[in-house]
LOKOL-820798 format. One record per atom (N, C-alpha, C): residue number from 1; x, y, z; atom name. Coordinates in steps of 0.02 Angstrom, whole numbers, plus 32768, in hexadecimal, padded with zeros to 4 digits. Each point is the difference from the previous one (the first is absolute). Layout:
# LOKOL-820798
   i    X    Y    Z at
 NUM    X    Y    Z CA
...
This chain:
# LOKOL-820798
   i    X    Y    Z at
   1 2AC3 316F BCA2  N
   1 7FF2 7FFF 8048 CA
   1 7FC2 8029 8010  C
   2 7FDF 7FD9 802A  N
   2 7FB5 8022 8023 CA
   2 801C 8051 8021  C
   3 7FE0 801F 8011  N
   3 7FF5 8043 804B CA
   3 7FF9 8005 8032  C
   4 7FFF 7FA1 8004  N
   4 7FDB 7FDB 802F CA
   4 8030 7FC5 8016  C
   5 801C 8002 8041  N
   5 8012 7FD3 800E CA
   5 7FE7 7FD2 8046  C
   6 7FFA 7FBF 8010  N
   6 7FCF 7FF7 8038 CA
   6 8043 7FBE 8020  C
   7 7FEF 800E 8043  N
   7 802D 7FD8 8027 CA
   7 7FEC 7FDF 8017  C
   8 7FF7 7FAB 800B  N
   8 7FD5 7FD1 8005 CA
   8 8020 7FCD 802E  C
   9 7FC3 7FD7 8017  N
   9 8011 7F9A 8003 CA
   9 7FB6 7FF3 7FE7  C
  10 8005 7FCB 7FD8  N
  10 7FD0 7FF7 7FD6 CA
  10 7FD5 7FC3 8037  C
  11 801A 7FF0 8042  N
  11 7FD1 7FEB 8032 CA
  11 7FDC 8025 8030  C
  12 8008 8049 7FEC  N
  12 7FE4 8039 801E CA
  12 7FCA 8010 7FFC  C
  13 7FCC 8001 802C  N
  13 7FB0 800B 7FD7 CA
  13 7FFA 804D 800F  C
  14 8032 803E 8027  N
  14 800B 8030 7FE6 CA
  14 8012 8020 7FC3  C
  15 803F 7FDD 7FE2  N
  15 8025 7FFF 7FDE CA
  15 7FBA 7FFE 7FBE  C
  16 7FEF 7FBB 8006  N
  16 7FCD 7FF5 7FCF CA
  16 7FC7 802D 7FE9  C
  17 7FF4 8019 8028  N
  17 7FBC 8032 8002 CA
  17 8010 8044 7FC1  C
  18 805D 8009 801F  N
  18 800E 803D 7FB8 CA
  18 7FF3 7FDB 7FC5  C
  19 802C 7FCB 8000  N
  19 800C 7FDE 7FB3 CA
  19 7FCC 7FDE 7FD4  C
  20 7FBF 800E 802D  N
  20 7FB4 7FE6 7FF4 CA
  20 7FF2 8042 7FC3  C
  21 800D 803B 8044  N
  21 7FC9 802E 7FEE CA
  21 8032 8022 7FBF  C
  22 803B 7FF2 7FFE  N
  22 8030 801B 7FCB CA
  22 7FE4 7FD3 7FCA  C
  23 7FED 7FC5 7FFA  N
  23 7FDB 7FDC 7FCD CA
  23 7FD3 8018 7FF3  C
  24 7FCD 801F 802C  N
  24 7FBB 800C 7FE5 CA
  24 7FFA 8044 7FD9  C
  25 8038 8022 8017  N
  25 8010 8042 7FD5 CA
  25 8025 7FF9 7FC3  C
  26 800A 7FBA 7FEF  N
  26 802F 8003 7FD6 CA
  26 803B 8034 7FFA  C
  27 8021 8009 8035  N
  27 803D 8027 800F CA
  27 804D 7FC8 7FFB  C
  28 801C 802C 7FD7  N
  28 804B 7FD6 7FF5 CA
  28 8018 8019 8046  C
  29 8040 7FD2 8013  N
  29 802A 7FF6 802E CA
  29 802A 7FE9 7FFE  C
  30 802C 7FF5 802D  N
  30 804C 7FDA 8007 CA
  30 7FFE 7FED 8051  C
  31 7FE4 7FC2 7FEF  N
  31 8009 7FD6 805D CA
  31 8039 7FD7 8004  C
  32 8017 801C 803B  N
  32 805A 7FFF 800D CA
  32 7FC0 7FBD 8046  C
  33 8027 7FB5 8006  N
  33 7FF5 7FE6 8025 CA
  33 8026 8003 803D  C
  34 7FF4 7FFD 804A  N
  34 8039 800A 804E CA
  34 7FD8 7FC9 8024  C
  35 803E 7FD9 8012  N
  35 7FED 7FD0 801C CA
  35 8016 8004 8046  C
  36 7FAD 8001 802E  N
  36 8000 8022 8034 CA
  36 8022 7FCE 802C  C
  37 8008 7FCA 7FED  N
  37 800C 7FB4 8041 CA
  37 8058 800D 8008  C
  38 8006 8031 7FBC  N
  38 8051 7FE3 800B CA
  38 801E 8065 8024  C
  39 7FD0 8009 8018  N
  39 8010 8034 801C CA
  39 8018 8053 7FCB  C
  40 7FE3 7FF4 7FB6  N
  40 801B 8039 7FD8 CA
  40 7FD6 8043 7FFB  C
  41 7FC6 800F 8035  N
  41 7FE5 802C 8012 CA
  41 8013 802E 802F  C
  42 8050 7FDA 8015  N
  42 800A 802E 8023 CA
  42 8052 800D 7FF3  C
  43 7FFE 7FF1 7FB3  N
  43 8048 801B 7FF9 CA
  43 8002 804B 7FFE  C
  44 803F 802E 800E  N
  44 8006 8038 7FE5 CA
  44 7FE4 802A 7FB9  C
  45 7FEE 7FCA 7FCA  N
  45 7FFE 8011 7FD9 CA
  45 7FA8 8002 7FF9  C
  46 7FEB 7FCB 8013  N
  46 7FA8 8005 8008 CA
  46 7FF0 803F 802D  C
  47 8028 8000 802F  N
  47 7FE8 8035 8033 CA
  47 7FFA 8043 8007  C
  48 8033 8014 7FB7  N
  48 7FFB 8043 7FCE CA
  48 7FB0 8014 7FE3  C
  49 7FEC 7FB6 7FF8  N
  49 7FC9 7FE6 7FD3 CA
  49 7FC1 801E 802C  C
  50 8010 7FD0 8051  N
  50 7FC1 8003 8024 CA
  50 8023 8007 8033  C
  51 8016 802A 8036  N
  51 8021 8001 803C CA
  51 7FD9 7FBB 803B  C
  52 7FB6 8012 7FF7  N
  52 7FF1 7FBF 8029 CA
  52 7FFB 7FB2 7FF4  C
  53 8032 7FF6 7FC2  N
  53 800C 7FCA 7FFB CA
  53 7FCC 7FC8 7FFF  C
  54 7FCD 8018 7FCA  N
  54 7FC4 7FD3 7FDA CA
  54 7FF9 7FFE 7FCD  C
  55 7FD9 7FDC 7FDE  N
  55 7FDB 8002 7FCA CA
  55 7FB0 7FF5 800B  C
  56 7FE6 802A 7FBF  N
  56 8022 7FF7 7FBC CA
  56 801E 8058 800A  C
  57 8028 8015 7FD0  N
  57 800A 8058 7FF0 CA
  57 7FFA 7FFB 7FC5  C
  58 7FE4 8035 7FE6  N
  58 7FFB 8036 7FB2 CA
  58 8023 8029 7FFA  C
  59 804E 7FF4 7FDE  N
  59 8023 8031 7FE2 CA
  59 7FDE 8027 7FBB  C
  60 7FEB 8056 800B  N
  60 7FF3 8016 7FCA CA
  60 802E 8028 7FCE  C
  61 7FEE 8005 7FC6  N
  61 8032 8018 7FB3 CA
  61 8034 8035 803E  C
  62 7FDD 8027 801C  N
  62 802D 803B 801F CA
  62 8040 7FEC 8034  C
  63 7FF1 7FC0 8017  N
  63 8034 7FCE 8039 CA
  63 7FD5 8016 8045  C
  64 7FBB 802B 7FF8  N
  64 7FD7 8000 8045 CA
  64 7FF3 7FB5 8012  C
  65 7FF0 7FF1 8030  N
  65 7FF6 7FB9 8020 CA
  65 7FB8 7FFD 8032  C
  66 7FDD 7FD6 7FF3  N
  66 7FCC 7FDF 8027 CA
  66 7FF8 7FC4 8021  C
  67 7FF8 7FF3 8034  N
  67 7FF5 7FD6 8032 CA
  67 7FC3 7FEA 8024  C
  68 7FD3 7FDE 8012  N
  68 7FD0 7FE7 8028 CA
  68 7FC5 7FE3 7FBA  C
  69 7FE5 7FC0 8019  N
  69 7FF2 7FFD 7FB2 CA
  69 7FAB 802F 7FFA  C
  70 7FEB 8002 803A  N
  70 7FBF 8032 7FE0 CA
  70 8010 8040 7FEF  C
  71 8042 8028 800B  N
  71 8001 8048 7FEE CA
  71 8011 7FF2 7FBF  C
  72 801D 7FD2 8000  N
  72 800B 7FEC 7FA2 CA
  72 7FDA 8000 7FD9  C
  73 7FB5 7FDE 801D  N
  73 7FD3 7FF1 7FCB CA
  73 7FCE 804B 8012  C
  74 8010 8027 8029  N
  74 7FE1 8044 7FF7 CA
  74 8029 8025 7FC3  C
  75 803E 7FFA 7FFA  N
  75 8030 803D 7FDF CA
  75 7FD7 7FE0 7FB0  C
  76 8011 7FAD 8000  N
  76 7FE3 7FEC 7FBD CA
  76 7FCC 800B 7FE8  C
  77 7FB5 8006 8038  N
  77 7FB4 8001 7FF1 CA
  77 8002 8049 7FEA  C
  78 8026 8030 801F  N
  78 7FDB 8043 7FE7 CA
  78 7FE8 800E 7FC6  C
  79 7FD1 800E 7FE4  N
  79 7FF4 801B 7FBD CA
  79 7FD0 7FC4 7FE6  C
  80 7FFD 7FD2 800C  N
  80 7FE8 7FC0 7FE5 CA
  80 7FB9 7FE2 8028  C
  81 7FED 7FD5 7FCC  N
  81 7FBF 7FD7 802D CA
  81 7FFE 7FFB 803E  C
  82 803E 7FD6 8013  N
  82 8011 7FE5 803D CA
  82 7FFC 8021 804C  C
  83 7FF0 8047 7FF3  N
  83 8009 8033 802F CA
  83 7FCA 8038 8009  C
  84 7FBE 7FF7 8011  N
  84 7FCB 8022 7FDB CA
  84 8006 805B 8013  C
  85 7FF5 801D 7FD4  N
  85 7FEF 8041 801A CA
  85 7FD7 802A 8038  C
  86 7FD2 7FC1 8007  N
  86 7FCF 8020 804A CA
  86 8025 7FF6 802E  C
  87 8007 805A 801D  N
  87 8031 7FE3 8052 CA
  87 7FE0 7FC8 8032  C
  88 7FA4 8012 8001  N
  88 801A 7FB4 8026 CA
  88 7FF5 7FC1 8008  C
  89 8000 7FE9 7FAA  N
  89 8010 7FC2 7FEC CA
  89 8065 7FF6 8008  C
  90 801E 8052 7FF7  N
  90 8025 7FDD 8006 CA
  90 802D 7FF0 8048  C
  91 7FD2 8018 8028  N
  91 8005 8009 803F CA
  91 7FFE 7FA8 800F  C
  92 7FC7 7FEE 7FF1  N
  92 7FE7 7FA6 800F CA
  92 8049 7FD9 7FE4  C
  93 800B 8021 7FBE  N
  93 803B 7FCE 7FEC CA
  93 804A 7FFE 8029  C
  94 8008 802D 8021  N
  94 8025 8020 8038 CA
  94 7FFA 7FD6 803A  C
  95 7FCD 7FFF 800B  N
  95 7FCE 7FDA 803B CA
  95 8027 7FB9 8001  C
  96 7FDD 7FE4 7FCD  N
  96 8019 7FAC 7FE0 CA
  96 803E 7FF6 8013  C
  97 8031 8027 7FEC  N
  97 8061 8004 7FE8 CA
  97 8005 800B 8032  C
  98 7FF4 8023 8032  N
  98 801F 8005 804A CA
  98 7FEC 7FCA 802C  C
  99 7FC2 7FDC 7FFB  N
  99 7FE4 7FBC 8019 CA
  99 803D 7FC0 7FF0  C
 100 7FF4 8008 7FC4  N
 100 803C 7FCF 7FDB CA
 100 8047 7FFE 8012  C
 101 8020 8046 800F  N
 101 8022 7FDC 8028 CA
 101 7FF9 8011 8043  C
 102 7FDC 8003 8031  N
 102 7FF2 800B 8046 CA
 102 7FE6 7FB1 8025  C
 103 7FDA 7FE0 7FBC  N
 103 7FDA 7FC7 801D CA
 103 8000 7FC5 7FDC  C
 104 8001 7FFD 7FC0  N
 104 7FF2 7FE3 7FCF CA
 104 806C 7FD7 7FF6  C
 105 802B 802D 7FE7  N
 105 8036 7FE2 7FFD CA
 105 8030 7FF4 802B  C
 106 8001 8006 804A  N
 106 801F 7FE7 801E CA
 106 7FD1 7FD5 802E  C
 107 7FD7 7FDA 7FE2  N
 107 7FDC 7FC5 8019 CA
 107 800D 7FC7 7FCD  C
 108 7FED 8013 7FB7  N
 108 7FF1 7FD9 7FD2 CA
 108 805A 7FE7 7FD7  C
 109 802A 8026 7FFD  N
 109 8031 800D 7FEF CA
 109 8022 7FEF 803E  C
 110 8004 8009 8030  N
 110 8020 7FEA 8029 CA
 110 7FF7 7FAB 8015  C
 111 7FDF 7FE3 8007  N
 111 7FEC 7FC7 7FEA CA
 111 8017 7FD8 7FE1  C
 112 8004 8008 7FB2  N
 112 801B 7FF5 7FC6 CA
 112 8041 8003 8015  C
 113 8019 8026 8017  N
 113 8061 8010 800A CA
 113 8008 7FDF 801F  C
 114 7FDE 7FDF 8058  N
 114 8017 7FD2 801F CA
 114 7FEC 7FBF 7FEC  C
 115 7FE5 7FEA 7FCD  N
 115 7FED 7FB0 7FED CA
 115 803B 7FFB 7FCD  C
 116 8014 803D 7FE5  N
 116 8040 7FEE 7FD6 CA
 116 8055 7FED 8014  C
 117 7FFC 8027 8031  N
 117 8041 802A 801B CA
 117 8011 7FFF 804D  C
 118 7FD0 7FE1 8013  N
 118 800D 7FFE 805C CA
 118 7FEF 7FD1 802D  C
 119 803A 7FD6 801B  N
 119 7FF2 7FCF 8029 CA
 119 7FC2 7FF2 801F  C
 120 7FCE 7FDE 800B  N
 120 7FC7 7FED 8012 CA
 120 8002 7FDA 804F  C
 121 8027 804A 8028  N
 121 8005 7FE5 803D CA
 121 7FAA 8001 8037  C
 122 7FF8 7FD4 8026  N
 122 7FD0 8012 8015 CA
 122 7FE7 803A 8024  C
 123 8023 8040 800A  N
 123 7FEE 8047 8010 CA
 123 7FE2 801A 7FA8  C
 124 802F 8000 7FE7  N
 124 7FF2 8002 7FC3 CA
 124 7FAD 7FEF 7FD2  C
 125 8007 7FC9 8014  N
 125 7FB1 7FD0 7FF4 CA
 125 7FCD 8036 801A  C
 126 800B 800A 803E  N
 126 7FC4 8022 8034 CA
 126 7FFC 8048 7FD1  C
 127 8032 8019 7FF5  N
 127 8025 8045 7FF9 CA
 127 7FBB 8005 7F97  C
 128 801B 7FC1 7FEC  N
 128 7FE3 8000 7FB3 CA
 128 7FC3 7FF0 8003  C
 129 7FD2 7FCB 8049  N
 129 7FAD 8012 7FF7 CA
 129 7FDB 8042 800B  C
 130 8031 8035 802A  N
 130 7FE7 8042 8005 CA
 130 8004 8025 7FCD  C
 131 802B 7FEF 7FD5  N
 131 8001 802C 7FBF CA
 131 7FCD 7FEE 7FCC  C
 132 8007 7FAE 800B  N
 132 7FBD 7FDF 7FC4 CA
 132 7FBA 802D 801C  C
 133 7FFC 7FF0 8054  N
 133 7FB0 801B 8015 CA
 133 7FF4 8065 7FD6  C
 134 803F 8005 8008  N
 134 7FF3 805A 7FE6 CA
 134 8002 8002 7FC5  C
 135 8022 7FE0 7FD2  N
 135 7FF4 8001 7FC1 CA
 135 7FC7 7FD5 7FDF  C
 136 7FD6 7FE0 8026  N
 136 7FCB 7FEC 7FEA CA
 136 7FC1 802A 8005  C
 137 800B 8029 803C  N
 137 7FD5 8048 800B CA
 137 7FFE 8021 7FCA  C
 138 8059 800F 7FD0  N
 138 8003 801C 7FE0 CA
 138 7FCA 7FEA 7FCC  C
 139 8012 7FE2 7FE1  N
 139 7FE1 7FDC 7FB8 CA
 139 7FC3 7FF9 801B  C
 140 7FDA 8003 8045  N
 140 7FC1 8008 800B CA
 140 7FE3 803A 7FE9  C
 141 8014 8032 8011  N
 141 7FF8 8041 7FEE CA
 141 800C 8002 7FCB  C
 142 8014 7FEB 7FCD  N
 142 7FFF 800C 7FC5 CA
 142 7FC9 7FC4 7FC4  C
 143 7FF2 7FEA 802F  N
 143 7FC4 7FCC 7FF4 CA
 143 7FC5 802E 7FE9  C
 144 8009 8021 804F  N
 144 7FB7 8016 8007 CA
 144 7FF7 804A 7FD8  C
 145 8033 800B 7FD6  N
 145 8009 8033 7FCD CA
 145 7FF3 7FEE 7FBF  C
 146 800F 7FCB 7FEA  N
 146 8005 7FEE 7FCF CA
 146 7FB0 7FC9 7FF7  C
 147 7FE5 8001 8023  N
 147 7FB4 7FD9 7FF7 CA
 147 7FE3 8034 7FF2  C
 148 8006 803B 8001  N
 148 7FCA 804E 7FD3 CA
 148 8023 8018 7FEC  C
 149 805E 7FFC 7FDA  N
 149 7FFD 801D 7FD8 CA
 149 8038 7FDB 7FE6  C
 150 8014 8009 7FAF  N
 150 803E 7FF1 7FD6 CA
 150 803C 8026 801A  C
 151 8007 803E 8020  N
 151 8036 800D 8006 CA
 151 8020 8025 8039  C
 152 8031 801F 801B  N
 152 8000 7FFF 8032 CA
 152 7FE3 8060 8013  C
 153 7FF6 8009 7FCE  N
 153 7FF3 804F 8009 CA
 153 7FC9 7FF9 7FB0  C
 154 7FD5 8022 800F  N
 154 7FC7 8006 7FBF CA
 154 8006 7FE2 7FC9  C
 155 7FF6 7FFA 7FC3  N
 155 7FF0 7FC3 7FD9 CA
 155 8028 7FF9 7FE3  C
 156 8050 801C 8001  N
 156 8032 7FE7 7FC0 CA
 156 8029 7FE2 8048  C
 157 8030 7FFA 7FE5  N
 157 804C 7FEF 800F CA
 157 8026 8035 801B  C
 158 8028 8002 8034  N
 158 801B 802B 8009 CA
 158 803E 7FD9 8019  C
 159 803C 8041 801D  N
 159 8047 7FDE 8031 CA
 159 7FDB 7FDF 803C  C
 160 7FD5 7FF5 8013  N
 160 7FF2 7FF8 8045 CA
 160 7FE4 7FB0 7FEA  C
 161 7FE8 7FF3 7FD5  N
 161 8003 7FCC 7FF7 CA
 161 8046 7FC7 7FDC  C
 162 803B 8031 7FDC  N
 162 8032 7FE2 7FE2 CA
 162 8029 7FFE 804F  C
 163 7FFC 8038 8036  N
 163 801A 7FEF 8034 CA
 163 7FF7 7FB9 8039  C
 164 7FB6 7FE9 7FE0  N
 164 7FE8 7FD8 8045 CA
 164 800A 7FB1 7FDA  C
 165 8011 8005 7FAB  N
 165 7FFB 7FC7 7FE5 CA
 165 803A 7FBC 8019  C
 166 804C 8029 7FFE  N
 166 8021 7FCD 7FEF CA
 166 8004 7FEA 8041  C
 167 8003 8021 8042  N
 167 800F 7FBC 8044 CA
 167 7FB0 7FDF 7FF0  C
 168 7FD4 800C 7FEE  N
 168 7FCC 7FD6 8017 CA
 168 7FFC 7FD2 7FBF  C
 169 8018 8012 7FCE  N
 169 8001 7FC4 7FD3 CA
 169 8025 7FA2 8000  C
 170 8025 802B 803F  N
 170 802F 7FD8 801B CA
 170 8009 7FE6 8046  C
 171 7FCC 8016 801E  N
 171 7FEA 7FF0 8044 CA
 171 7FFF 7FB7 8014  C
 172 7FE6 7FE4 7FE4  N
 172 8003 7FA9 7FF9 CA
 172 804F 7FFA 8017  C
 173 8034 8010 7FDA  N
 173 803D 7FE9 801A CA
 173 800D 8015 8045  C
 174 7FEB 8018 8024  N
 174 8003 800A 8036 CA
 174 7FCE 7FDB 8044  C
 175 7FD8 7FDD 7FDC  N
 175 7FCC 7FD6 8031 CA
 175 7FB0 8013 7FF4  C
 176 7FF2 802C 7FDC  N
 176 7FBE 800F 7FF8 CA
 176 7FE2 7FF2 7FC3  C
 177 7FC7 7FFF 8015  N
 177 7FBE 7FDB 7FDC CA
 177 7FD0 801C 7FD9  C
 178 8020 800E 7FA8  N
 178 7FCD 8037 7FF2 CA
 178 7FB3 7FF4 7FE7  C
 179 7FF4 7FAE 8013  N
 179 7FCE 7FE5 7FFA CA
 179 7FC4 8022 802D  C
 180 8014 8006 8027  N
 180 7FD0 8032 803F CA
 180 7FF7 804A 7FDD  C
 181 801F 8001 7FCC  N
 181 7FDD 8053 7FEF CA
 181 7FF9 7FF9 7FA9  C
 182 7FDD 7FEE 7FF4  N
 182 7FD2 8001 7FBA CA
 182 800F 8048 7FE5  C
 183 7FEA 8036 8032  N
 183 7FF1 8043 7FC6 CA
 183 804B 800B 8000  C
 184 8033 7FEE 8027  N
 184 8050 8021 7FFB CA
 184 800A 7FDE 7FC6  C
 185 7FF8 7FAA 7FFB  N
 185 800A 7FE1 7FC0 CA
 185 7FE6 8023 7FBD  C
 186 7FCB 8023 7FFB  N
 186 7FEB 8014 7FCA CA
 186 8005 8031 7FF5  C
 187 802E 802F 801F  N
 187 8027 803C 8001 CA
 187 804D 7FEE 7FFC  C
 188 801B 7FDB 8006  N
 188 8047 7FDA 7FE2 CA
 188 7FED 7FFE 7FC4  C
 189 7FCF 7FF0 7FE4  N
 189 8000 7FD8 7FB4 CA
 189 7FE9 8044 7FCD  C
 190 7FE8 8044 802C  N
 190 7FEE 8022 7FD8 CA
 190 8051 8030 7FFC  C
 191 8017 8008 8036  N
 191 804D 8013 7FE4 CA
 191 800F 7FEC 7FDD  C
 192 801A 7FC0 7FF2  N
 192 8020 7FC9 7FE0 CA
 192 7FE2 8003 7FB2  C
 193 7FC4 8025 7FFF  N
 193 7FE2 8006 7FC1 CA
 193 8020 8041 7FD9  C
 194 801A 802F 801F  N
 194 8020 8035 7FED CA
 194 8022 8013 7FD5  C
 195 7FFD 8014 7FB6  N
 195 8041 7FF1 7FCB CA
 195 803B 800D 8027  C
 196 802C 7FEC 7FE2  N
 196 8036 8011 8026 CA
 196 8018 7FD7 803D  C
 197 7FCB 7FF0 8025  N
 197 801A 7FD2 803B CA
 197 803E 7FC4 7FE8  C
 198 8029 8010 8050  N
 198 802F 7FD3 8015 CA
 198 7FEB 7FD6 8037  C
 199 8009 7FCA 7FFA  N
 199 8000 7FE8 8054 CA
 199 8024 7FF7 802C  C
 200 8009 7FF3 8029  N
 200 8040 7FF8 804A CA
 200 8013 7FB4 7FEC  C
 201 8044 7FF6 8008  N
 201 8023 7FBE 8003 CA
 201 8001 7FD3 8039  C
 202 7FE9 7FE4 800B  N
 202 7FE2 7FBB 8031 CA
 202 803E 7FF5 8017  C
 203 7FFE 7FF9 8050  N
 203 803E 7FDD 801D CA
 203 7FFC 7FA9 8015  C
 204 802F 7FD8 7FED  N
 204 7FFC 7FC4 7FF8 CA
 204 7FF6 7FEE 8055  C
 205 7FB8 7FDA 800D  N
 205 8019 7FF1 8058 CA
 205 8030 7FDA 800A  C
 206 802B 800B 8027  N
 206 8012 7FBB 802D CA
 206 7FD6 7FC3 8022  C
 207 8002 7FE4 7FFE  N
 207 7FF9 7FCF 803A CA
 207 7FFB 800F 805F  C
 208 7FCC 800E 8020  N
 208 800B 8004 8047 CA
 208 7FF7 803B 7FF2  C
 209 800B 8036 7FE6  N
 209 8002 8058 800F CA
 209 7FCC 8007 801A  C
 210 7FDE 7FFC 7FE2  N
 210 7FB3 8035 8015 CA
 210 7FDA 7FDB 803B  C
């Protein structure tokens, strides 16, 4: 048994972001799967786990517990590439991870959840072009980052980029067009180049959703 245990749905592009960056560290684990549709995030027994009843969590060797997925990939980056020593590079990577989720995943990810999972009533419709228009801002802004540079903070790789990968790798399932951003495409493919890389599991569309 790992030291490491991680609490998951493997349609989670939170969720995903640990089990990425746990790849790229080549770190053993034990991913216990919770399947959030059928309500087991909020059994008694998860809730020991995570009182606020999410995923993903990091049970560590000691039975300490972690929750939210960027404090995760802080506890994981310390010491490593992924986390640079200049306070304030690592201030920028800070920067990124709080964007990500402030702007970036509950546009892009949210999206994605309602083309899968939620009646396509016409409030709804209205309700999902305001999210497409903000999450296209998003991935604008990250356009216009990624046309001067490879990464999202100075010239390697960091969490701030394993944070911003998996909803936008997957953005398409949600209605957007990553044809309109060339440099995001060629910053997908340089993750994706990463030993170690995993990718996110594609959700099958329906018919009519999106």
């Amino acid at each position: 048994m790992s030291d490491l245990t991680l609490y998951d749905c493997l349609e989670s592009g939170n969720g995903h972001k640990v089990r990425l960056f746990l790849s790229l560290l080549n770190r053993d684990f034990d991913l216990v799967l919770v399947d959030i549709h059928k309500g087991e995030t909020h059994t008694p027994e998860f809730l020991a786990i995570n009182p606020n009843g999410k995923i993903p969590a990091l049970k560590l060797g000691d039975g300490r517990t972690l929750s939210e997925s960027n404090a995760i990939l802080f506890y994981l980056a310390e010491g490593t590439d992924y986390f640079p020593s200049d306070p304030f590079k690592r201030a920028q990577v800070m920067s990124w991870m709080f964007w990500e989720q402030y702007q970036h995943e509950p546009t892009l990810a949210v999206a994605r959840f309602w083309c899968h999972h939620m009646e396509m009533t016409p409030e709804r419709k209205a309700l999902l072009a305001e999210k497409r228009a903000k999450g296209n801002d998003a991935l604008a802004l990250m356009e216009k980052n990624f046309i001067h540079a490879d990464w999202c903070v100075g010239d390697d790789p960091t969490i701030a980029d394993i944070s911003l990968y998996s909803y936008t790798s997957v953005c398409e399932e949600g209605g957007f067009d990553l044809k309109a951003y060339p440099a995001v495409r060629r910053w997908l493919d340089r993750v994706a180049a990463l030993p170690g890389f995993i990718p996110m599991e594609p959700w099958p569309m329906e018919p009519g959703t999106g």
